[in-house]
N, C-alpha and C positions, 0 to 999 in steps of 0.2 A: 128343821132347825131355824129360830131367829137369831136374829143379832141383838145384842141391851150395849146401849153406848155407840154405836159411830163402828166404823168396818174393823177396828181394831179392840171392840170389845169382846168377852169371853163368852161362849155362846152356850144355851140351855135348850131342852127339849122341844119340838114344837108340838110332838101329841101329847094331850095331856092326861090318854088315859091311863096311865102307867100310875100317874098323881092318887087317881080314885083308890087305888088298891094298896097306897104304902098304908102302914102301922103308922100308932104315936108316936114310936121311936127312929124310925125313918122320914116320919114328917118332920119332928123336931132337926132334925141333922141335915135334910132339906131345905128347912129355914134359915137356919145359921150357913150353910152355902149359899144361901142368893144373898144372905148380908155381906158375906165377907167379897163376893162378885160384885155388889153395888160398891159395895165403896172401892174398889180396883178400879171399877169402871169412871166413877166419878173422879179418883186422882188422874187418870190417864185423860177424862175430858179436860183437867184441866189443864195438861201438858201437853194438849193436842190445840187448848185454847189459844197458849201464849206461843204454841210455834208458829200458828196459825197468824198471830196479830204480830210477829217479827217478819212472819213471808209477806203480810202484805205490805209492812213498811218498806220492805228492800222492793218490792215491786215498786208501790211508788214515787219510791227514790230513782229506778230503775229509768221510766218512762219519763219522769220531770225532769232527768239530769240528760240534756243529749251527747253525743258525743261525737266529735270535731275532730279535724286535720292535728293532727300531734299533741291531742289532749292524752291525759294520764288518767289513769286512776283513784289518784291522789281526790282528787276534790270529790268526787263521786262516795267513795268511802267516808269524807269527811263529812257529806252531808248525811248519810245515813248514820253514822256518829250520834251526827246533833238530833235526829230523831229518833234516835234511839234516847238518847241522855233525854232528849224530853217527855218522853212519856214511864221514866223513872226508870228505864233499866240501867246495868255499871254494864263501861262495853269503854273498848280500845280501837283506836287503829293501827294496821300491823303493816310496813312495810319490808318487805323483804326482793329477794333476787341477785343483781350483782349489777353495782353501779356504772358498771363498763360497759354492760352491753341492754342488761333491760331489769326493771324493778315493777312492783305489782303491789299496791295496798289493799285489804281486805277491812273489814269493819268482826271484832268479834265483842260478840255480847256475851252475858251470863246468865244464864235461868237455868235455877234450881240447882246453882253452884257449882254449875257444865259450863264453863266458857264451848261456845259455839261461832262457828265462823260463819258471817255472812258475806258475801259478794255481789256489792248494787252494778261492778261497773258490767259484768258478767249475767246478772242475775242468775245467782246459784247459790246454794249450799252445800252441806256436808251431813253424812245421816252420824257421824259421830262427831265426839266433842274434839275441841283445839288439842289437846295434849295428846287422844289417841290416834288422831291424824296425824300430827309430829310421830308420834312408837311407829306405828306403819311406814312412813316414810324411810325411818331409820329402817325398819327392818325390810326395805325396799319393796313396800305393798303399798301401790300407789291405791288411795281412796277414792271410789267412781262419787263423783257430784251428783248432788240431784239439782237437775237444771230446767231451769221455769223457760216453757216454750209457749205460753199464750201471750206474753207481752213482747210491745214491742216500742223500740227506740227510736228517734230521732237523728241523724246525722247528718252533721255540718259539711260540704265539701268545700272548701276555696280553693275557686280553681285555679289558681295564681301559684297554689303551693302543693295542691294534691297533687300522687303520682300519677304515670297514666294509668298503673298498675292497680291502685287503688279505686281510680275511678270505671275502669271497667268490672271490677268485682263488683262494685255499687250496681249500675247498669245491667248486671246477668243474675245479683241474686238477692236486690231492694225486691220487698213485696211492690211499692210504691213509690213515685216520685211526687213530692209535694210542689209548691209553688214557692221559687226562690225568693230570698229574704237579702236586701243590700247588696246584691251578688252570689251571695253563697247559694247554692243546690240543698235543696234537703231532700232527704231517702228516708224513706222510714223500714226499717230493716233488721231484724234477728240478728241484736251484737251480742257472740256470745265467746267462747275462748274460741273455738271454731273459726268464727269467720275472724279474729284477730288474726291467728296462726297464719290465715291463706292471705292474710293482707299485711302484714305487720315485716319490713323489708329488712330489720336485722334478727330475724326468727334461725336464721342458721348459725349465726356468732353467738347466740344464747344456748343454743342444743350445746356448740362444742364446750362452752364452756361448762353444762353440765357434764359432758362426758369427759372433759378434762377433770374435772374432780369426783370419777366413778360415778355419775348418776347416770341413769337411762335419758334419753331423746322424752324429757315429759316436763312440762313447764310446773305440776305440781312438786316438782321438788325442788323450784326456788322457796318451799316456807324452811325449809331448811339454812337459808342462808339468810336471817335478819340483819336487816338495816336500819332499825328504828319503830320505836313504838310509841305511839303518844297517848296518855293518860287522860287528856281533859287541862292539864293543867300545864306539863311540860312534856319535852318530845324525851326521847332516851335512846342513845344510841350506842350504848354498852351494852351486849349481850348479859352482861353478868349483873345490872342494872336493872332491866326490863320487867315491867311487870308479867307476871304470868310466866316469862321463862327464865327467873334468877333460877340458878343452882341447875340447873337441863342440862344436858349434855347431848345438845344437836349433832354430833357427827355420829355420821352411818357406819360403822364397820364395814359391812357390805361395799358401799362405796367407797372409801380407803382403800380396800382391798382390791375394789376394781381399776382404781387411782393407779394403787400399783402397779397391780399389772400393767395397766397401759403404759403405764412409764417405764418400767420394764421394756416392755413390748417395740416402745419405742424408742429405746435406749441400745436393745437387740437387732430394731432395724438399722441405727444408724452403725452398729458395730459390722453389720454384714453389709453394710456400704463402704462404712471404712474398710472392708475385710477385702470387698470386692476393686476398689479402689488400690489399694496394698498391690493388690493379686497385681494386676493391671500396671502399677508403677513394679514392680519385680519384672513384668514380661517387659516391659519399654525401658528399663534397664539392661535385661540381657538383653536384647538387640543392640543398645548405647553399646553397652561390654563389646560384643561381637564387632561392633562399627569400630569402636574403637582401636581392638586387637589390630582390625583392617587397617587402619591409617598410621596405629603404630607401625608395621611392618613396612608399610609407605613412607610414614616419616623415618624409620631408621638408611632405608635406601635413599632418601634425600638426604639425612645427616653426612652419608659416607660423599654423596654428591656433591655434599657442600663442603664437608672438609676438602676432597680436593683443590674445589675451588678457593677456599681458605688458604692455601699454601700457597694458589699463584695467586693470591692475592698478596700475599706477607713478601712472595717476593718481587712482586711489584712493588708492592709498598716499599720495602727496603731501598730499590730503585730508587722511586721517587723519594724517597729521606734522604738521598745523598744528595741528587738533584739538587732538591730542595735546598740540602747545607750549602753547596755550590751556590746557588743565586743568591744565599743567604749571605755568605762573604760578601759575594759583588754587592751585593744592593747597600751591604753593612759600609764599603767603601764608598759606594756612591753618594752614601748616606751623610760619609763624614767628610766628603767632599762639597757638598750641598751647603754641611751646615758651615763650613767656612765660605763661603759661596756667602752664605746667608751673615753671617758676621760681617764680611767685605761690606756687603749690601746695607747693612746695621750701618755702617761708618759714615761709606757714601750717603747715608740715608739722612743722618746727623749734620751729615755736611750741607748739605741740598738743604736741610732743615732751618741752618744758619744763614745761609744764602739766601735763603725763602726769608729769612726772620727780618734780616740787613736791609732786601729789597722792600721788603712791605714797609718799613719804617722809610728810607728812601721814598718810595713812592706816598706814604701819607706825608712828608714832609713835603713834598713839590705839589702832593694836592693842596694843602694848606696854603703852599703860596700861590699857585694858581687861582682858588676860591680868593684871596685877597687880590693877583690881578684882576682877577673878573668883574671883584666890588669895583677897584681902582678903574675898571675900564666902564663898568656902569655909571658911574659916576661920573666920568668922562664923556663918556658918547652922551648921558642927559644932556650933559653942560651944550658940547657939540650940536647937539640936536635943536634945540634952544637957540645956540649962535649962527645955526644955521638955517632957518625957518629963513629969516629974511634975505639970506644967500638966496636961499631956491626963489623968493618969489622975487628978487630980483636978477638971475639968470632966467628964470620964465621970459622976463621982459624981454632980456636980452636976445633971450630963444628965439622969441616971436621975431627980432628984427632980423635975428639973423638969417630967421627962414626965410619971411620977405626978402631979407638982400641976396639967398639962394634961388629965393626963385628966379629973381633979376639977371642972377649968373648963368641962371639953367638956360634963360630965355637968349642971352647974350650967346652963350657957349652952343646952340642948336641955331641960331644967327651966325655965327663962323665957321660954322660947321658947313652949312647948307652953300655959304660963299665960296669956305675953300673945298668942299666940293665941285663945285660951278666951274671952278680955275682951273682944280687938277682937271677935269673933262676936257678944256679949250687946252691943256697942257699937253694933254698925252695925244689931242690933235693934232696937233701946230707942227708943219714942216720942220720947225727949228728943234724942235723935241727931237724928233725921228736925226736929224744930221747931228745933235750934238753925242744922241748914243750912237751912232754908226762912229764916230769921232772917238768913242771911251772907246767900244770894241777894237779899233784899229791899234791905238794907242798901248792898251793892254795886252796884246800878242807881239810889240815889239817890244814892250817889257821882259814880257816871260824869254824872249830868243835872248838878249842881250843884257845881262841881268849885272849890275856894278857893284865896287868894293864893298859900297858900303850897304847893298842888299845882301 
């Protein structure tokens, strides 16, 4: 057997001696089957031509676009876009996913009036077109890519911003490490959904959110969830708007159904938590009950305790309420003894007021004339002080003589003194001294014996 056309053409005999033995009529029927084989073969070349010149664009969109610390897909797609629109095909970019957690643009072109998906940031495809990838999905048959594994990418790392997490995938699965550029590390490395998945650090927040709305753990079925499609000309981000998918109806049954259930499911676990929670406040209730019954039966044996106590307390109280009236009288008399007390006091008080009132006027009158003696006497003593200036310094004069004529007296009177000194000494010597007192002694004891009328 050979092959006519390329490994996907229709195949014809390779012995030809079967040829030598047809008739005219199986020759003729033989020929008209290799025509209607050639031309199968040459429409399928040429659809083998143009997938061929779409794969190599996304290739080389693939390897010219690198790809960096928290770049998107956006631009990547956007450039095979523009290579596509340049070289005449109609093609969109399609982004879809979920804005919350992670979104994906693709590039889909049209040949032969099959919109077809391409993915430069990936380099991959799809062996069927955009619409029966969407039916699949819906009917939950995720479509295997076909993914180009001879080229390879570029990647930026900054290491100021990569994780470490990131950076060791680089390190254990770059074919290469290039020579760094302004800082950055370049890997050259097989980027493909694959090694996103194992590097991509909110890859779990995007699973749940597919499983929150029934899909399976598979990032192909964010195409199910558009976010935007842009035409060339404007972007579009009404689903109902969009080229290629007005009028669609993207939701999965399947996953709805699987929505449900989880929601269900989850709606059942929270019911057998509250179930189990219930249970649990019922049990720590009867025990409360049970505790309770216990402190009722306590507290009514303390009620009766206390009523006891209650009574001798009312008659205590009662006691002390008469008491109390008692000292209430007295203190009531005390009271109104006070305030006449306190009246008297009011009187006295008025009185003392007026006496206080009478005095202070009295005494502002005599200070008044007082401050008028004082002027009177200032005025005076100037005057005085003035007429007496030449008093003092003529008593100074005076002074001085008189103290000279004291001294005179001092000197005379310690001269008389020293004489009659001198005298009494020869005085209280002198024979005569001694006989005239022996003479008084005598004289005086005959006094005292004989003492007369008029003694």
């Amino acid at each position: 057997m050979i092959m006519l056309g390329g490994r996907h053409r229709y195949q014809i005999p390779a012995d030809r001696a079967p040829l030598d033995r047809m008739t005219t009529t199986t020759t003729s029927g033989y020929l008209e089957a290799r025509l209607v084989i050639f031309l199968v073969n040459e429409e399928c070349l040429d659809l083998n031509d143009g997938s061929r010149r779409l794969n190599r664009l996304r290739r080389k969109v693939y390897r010219e676009n690198p790809a960096a610390t928290r770049s998107t897909s956006r631009g990547t797609a956007l450039a095979l876009w523009r290579a596509f629109t340049k070289k005449g095909f109609c093609s969109w970019c399609y982004e879809f996913g979920f804005a919350g957690s992670i979104t994906h643009t693709v590039t889909i072109v049209e040949t032969d009036g099959v919109p077809q998906i391409h993915d430069a940031f990936f380099n991959l495809t799809y062996p069927l077109g955009f619409h029966d990838v969407l039916d699949a999905l819906r009917d939950g048959r995720p479509v295997a890519a076909k993914n180009e594994i001879r080229d390879r990418k570029i990647y930026l790392s900054d290491p100021a911003f990569e994780s470490e997490a990131m950076v060791s995938w680089l390190e254990a699965n770059a074919d290469r490490e290039l020579d760094p550029i302004d800082g950055l590390r370049r890997f050259e490395v097989l980027w493909n959904l694959e090694a996103f998945i194992a590097t991509f650090p909110g890859i779990e927040a995007a699973y749940e959110d597919l499983e929150e709305r029934g899909s399976p753990r598979d990032l192909r079925f964010l195409m199910l969830h558009p976010i935007e499609m842009f035409d060339g000309k404007k972007s579009h981000a009404d689903p109902s708007t969009m080229p290629l998918l007005a009028g669609r109806d993207l939701t999965s049954p399947l996953a709805a159904t699987r929505a449900a259930v989880r929601r269900v499911s989850r709606e059942l676990v929270f019911e057998r938590e509250r179930s189990t929670e219930k249970d649990a406040a019922i049990y720590r209730l009867e025990g409360e009950r049970g505790a309770a019954q216990s402190d009722l039966a306590a507290a009514s044996t303390e009620a009766r305790r206390l009523g006891d106590q209650i009574v001798q307390l009312r008659a205590a109280l009662d006691d002390e309420t008469r008491r109390f009236a008692a000292e209430r009288q007295t203190l009531s008399r005390a009271l109104t003894e006070a305030e006449a007390q306190a009246i008297a006091s009011r009187v006295e008080t008025a009185a003392l007021r007026a006496e206080l009132t009478q005095a202070r006027a009295e005494w502002d009158a005599e200070s008044d004339g007082w401050e008028r003696d004082m002027a009177s006497l200032q005025a005076a003593a100037g005057l005085w002080i003035e007429q007496s200036s030449q008093a003092v310094q003529i008593a100074r004069s005076e002074l001085n003589a008189a103290v000279s004529e004291g001294q005179q007296v001092i000197a005379e009177r310690d001269r008389l003194r020293t004489d009659l000194a001198t005298r009494l000494r020869a005085w209280e010597n002198s024979p005569w001294r001694k006989f005239l007192a022996f003479f008084m002694r005598a004289r005086g004891k005959s006094a005292w014996k004989a003492p007369t009328s008029g003694n």
